[in-house]
N, C-alpha and C positions, 0 to 999 in steps of 0.2 A: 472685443471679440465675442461673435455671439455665443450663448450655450451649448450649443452644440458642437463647436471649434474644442472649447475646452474640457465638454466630456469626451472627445473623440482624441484628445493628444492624452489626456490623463488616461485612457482606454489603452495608448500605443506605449505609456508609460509602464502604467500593470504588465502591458505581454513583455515588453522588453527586461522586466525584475522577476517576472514568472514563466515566459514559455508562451505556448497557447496549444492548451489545453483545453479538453471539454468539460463541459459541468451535467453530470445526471441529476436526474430525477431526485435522486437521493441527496445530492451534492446540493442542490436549489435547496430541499428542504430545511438539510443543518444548517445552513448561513443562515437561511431566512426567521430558525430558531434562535441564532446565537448573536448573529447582527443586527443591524437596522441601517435601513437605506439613507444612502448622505440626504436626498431631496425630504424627507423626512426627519431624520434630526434638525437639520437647519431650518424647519416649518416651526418642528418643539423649541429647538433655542432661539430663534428668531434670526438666524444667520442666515446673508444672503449665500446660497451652494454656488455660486459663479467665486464669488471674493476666495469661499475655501478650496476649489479647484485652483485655483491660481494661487494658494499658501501651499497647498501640495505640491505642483510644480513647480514651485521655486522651491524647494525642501524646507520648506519651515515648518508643514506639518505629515506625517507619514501619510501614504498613500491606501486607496481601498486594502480591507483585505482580503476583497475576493471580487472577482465581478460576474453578477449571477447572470443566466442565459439571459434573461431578458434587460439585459445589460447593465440593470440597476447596480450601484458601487454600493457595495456593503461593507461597514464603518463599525467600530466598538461602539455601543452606547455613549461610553466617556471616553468619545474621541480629542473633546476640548478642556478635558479637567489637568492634564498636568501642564498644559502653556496658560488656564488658570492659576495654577498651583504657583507658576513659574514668573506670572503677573505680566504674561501675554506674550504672544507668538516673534515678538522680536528679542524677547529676554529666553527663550525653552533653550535653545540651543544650548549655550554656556551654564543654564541652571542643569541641563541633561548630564550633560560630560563630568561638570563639578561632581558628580557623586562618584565618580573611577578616580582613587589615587594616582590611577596611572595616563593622562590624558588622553595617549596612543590608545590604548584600549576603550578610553569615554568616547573618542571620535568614532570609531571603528563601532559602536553599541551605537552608537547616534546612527550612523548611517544603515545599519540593523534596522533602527526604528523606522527611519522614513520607508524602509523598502515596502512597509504594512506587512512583513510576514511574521509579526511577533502575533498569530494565531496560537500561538502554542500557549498562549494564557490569558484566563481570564479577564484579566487587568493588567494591563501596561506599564509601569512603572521602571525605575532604575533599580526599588528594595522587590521586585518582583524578579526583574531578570536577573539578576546578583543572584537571588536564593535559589530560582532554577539552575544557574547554575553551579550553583556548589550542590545540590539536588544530584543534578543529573551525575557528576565528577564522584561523588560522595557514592553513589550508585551503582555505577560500571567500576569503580576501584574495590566495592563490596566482596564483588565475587572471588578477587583474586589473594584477601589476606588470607594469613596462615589459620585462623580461629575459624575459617569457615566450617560452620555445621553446629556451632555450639548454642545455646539458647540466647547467650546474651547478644549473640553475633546477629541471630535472628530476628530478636525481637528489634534492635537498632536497625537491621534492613529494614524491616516491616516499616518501621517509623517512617523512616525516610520516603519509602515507596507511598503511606497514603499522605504524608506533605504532601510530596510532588504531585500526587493523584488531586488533589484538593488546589492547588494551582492550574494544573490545564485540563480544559474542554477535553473533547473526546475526538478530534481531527476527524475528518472525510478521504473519501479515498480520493478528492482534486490533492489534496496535502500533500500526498502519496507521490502524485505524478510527477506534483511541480519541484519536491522535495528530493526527486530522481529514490526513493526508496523508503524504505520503515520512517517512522515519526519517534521523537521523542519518548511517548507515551507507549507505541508500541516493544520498545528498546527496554525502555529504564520503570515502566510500570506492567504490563500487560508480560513483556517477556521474563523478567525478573520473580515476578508472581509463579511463570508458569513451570520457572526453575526449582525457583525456592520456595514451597508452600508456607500458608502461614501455619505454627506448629502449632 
């Protein structure tokens, strides 16, 4: 199939996992700050972008995580380091899931990962999205123990908030759209803060 077949179903793939939605000005700029275009990485790593279009649509590897107005699919840097890690894209699956005790829950994170909307961290991983979420759980349950307001209570929120903070990017408002509302970051860092000051 030629390149353009398969950037064009991997295109109908993105809207179908996100919506379609527009990208501003603004929205081009932070991708273009935080990602890097497939046809460019696969230049750097020497991979032909047709083979990983076609690992994407088959789900072996997740998909863009955004695709800028000028259509280019924008990719993490280290879109190919954990099916490295994993000792290649026919072994990721099963290394992916193995890190959840609970298999149900490793599938369910897998299919998470191919959707490409794990934007909400710098790095991808299974010890990433684990700690996000016990982050984010750890967070939203802060507000409601009985010691709220004491220094210690505080200063263990605080931690928590700039972990989390130090794990994800700072989202765009496409995030927003596709996300149907607030972000991670604006929830469990940005609102949290604007709750509870640091004392």
């Amino acid at each position: 199939m030629p390149e353009t077949g398969l950037k064009l179903q991997l295109a109908e793939r993105f809207r179908e996992v996100n919506g379609d939605h527009p990208m501003t000005d603004a929205d081009d700029a932070y991708v273009s700050a935080q990602f890097i275009s497939l046809e460019e990485l696969c230049a750097i790593q020497g991979s032909d972008s047709d083979a990983v279009r076609r690992l994407m649509l088959g789900q072996r590897l997740p998909i863009p995580g955004y695709l800028r107005s000028d259509g280019a699919e924008m990719v993490p840097a280290d879109l190919f380091a954990l099916a490295d890690e994993a000792g290649g894209t026919d072994r990721l699956e099963a290394w992916f899931i193995a890190h959840w005790a609970d298999p149900i829950t490793g599938k369910a994170e897998w299919t998470a990962y191919l959707s490409g909307q794990y934007v909400c961290l710098h790095s991808v991983s299974p010890a990433t999205i684990q700690r996000k979420d016990h982050l984010t759980t750890a967070i939203s349950a802060a507000a409601n123990q009985p010691h709220t307001g004491s220094v210690q209570w505080a200063e263990r929120l605080q931690a928590l908030i700039d972990e989390l903070d130090a794990l994800e990017p700072a989202f765009t408002g496409y995030d927003r759209l596709r996300f149907g509302g607030p972000t991670s970051r604006d929830t469990c860092i940005d609102g949290m803060r604007s709750r509870f000051p640091r004392p």
